[in-house]
Backbone as CSV, one residue per row, in Angstrom:
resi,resn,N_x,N_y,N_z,CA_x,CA_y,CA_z,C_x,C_y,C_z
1,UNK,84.411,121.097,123.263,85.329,120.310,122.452,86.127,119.382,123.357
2,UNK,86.474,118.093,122.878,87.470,117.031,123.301,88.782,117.661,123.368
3,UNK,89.716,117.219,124.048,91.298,116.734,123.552,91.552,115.963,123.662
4,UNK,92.317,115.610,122.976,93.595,114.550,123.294,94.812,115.310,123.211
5,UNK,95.799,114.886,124.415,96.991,115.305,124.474,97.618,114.175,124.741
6,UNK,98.291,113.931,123.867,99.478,112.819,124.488,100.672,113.118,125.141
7,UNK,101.237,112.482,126.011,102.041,112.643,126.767,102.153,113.813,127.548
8,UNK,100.636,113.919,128.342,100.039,114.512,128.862,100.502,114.213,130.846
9,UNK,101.042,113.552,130.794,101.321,113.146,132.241,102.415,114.110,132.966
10,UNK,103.356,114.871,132.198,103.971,115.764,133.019,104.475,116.684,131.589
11,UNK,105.519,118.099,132.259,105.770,118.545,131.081,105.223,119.551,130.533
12,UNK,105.491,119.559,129.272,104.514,120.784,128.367,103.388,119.931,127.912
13,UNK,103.176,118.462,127.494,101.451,118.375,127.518,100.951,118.381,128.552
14,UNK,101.159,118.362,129.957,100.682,118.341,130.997,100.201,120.151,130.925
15,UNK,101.288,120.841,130.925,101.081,122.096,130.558,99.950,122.527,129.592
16,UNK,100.269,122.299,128.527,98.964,122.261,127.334,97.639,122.057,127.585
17,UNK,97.384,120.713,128.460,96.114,120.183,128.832,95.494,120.967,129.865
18,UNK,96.213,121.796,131.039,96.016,122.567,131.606,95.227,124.139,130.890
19,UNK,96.100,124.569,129.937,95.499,125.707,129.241,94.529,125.113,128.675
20,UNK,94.225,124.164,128.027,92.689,123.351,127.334,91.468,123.561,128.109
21,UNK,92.110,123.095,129.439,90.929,122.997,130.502,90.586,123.783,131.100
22,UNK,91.202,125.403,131.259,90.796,126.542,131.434,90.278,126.925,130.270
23,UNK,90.318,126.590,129.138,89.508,127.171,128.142,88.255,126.554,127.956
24,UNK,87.904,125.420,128.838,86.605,124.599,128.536,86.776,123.573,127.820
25,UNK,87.774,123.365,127.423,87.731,121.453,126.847,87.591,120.653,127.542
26,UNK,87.175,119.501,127.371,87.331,118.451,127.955,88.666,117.506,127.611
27,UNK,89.626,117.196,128.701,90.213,116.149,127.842,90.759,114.981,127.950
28,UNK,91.486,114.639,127.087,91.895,112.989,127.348,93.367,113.096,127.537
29,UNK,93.466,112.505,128.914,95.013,112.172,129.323,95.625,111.489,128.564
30,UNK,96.931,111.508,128.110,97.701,109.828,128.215,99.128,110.542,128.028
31,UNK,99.593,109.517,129.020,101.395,109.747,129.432,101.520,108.107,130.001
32,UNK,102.706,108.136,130.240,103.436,107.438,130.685,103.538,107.105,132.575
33,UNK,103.635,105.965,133.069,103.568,106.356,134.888,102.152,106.317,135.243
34,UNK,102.684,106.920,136.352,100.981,107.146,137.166,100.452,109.088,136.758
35,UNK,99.864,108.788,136.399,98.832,110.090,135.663,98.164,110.815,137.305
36,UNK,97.683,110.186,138.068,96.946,110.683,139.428,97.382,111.995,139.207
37,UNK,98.182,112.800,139.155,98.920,114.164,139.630,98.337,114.912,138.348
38,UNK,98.531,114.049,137.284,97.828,114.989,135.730,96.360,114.923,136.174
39,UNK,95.550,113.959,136.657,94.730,114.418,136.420,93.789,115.220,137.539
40,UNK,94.986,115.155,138.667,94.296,116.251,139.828,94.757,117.598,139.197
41,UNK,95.388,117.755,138.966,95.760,118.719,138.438,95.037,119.628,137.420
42,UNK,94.452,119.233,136.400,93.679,119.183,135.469,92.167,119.447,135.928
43,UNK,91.897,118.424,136.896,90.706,118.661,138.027,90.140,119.622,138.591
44,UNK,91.609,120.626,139.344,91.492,121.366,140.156,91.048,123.034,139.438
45,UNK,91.012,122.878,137.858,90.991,123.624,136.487,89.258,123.376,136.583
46,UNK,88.360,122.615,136.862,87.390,122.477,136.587,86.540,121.413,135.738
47,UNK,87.715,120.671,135.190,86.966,119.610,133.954,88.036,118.538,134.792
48,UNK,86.622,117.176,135.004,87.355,116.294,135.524,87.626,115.462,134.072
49,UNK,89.152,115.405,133.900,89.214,114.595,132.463,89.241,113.251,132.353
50,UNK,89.468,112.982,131.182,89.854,111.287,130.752,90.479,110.944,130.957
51,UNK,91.405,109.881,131.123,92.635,109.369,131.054,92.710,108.158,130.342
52,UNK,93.778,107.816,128.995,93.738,106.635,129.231,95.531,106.345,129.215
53,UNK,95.656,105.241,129.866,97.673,104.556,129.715,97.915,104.135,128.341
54,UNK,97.064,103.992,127.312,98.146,103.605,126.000,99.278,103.502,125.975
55,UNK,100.015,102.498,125.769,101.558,102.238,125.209,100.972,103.032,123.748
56,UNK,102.152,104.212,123.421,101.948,104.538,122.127,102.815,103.757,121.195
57,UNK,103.736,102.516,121.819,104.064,101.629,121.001,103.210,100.562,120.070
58,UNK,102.115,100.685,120.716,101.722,99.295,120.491,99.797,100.020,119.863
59,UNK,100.209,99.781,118.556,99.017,100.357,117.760,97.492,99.904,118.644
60,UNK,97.312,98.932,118.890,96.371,97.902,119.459,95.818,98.870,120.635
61,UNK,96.267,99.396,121.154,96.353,100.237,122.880,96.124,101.500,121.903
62,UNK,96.789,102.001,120.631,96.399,103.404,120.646,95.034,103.369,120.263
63,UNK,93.966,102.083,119.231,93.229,102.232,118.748,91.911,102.115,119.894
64,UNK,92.562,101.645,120.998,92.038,101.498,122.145,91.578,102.881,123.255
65,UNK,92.546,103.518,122.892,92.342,105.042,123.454,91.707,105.665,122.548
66,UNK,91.654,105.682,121.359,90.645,106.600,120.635,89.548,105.976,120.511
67,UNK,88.978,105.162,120.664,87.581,103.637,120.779,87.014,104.850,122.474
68,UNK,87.921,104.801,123.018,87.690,105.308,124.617,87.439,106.623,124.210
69,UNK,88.296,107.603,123.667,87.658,109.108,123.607,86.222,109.460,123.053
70,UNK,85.722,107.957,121.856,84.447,108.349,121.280,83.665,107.855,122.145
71,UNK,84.235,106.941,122.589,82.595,106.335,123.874,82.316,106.976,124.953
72,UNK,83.186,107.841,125.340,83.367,108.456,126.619,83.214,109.745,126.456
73,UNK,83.174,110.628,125.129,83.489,111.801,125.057,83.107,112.470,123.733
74,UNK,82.472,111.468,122.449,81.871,111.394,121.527,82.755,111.609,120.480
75,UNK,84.239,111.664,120.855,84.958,111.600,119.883,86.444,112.902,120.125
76,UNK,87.415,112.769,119.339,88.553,114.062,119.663,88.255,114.998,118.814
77,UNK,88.184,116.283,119.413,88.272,117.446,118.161,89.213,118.422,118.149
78,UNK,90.263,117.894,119.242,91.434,118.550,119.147,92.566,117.577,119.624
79,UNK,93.715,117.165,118.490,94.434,116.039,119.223,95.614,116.785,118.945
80,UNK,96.368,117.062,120.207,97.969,117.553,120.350,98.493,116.404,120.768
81,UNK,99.816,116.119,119.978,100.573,115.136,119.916,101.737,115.393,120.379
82,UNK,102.413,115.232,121.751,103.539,115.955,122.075,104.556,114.818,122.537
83,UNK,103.957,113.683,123.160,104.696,112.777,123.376,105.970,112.077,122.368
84,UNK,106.583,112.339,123.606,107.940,111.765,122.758,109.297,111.076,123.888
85,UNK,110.100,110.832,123.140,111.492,109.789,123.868,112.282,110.180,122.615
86,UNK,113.510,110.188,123.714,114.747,109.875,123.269,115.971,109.247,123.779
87,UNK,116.877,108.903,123.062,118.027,108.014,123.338,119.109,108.407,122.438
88,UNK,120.084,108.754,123.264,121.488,109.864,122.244,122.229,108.192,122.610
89,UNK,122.823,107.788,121.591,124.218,106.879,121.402,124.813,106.964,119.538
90,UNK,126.597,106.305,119.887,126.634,106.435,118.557,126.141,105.289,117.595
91,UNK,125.526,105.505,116.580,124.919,104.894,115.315,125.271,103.618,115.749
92,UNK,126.605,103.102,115.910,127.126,101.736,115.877,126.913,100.884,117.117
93,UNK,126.668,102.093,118.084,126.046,101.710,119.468,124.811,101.465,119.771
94,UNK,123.727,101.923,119.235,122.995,102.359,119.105,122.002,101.230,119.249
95,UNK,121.327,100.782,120.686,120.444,99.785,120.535,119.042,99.419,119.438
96,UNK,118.750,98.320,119.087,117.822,98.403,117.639,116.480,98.781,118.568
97,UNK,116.165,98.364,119.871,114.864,98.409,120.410,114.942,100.140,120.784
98,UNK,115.391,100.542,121.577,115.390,101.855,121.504,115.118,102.870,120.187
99,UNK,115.722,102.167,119.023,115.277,102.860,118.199,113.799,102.691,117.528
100,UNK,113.525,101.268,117.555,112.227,101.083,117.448,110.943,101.959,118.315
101,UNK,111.691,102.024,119.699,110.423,102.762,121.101,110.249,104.119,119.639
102,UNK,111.280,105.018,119.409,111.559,105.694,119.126,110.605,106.853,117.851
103,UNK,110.638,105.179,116.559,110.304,105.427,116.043,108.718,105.111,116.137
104,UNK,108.117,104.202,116.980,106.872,104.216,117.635,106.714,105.239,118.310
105,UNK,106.742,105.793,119.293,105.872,106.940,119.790,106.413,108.296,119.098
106,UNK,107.406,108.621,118.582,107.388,110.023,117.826,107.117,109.962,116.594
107,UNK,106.822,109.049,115.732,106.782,109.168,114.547,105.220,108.267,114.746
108,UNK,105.372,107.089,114.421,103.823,106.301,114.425,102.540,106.404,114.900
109,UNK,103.105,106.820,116.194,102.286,107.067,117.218,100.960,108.397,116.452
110,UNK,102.080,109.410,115.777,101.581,110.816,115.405,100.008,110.307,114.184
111,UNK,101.307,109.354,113.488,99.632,109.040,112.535,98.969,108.046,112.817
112,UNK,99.181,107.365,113.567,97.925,106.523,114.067,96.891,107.366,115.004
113,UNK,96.922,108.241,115.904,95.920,108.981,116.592,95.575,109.957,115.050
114,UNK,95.482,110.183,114.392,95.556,110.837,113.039,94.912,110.441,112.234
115,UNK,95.175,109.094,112.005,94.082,108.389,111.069,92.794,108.159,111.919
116,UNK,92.955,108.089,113.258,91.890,107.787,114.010,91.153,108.928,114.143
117,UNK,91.510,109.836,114.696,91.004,111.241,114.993,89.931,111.675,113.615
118,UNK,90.741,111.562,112.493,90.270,112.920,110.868,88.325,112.246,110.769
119,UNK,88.645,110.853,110.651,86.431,110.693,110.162,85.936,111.320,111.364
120,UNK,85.989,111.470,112.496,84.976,112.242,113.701,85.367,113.367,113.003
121,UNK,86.499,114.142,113.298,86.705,115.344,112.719,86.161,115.936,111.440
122,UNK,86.140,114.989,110.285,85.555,115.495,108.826,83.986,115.466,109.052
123,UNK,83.229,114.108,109.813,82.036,114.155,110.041,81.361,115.438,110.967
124,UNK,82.148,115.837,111.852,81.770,117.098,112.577,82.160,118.154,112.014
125,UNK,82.437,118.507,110.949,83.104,119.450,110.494,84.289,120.264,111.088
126,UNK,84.728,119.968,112.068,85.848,121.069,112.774,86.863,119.774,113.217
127,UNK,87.896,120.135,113.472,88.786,119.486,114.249,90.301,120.552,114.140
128,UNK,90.932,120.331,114.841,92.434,120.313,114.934,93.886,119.386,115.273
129,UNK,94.522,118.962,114.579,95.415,118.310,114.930,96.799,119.282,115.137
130,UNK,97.565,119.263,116.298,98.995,119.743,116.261,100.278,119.088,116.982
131,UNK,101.057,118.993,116.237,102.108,118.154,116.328,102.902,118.702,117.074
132,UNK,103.751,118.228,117.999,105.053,119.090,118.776,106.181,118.065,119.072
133,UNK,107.195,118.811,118.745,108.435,117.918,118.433,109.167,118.831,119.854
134,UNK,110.552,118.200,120.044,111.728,118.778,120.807,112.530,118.857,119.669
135,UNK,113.959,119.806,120.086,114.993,119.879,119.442,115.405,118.878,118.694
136,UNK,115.093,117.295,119.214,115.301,116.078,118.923,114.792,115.561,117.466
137,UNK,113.826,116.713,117.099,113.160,116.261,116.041,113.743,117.006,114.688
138,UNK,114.553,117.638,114.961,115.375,117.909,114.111,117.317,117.191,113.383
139,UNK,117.265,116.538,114.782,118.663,116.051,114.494,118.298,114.128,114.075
């Protein structure tokens, strides 16, 4: 089986992708930065993975990373969605672009790899999608 883990470059998807790849997945990087360390890391587990940099802002780049998981990997059959940002200010303070990053990679981001992911998934019969929020995703 594939993954995708987003925000896979350090962290708990870095973490996650690690347990994937001791279990025999193959998977697909994407974080933020330089990845080199995710994916030696990941490496040193036995499965040399994917990587791709997607801005999860920018739909164009995500449809671009899942175009890359099917050509490269025949498609995702497990996409954990963990990537996320935040920015604490008050409401009135509160820059509009920050909230935009915001609502692009924790919220948009989730169903665009989602809508992309489900036809491989329904056509293969199996898949999994799982979502992971911080505390942040509650307030």
């Amino acid at each position: 089986k594939t993954a995708l883990v987003t925000g896979s470059t350090s962290g708990i998807g870095l973490g996650i992708a690690k347990v994937l790849a001791q279990a025999g997945a193959q998977l697909v990087l994407n974080g933020f930065g330089d990845s080199s360390h995710a994916r030696a890391e990941v490496a040193a587990l036995g499965k040399i993975p994917g990587s791709h940099d997607a801005d999860l802002r920018d739909v164009g780049q995500i449809e671009a990373m899942m175009h890359y998981a099917e050509s490269t990997f025949g498609g995702v059959d497990i996409e954990i969605n963990t990537a996320g940002i935040q920015h604490v200010a008050p409401e009135e303070q509160f820059p509009v672009d920050k909230w935009n990053d915001i609502l692009a990679i924790n919220l948009s981001s989730v169903f665009h790899t989602t809508r992309l992911a489900l036809p491989g998934m329904r056509q293969r019969n199996w898949g999994r999608i799982i979502n992971i929020a911080s505390v942040h995703g509650l307030v």
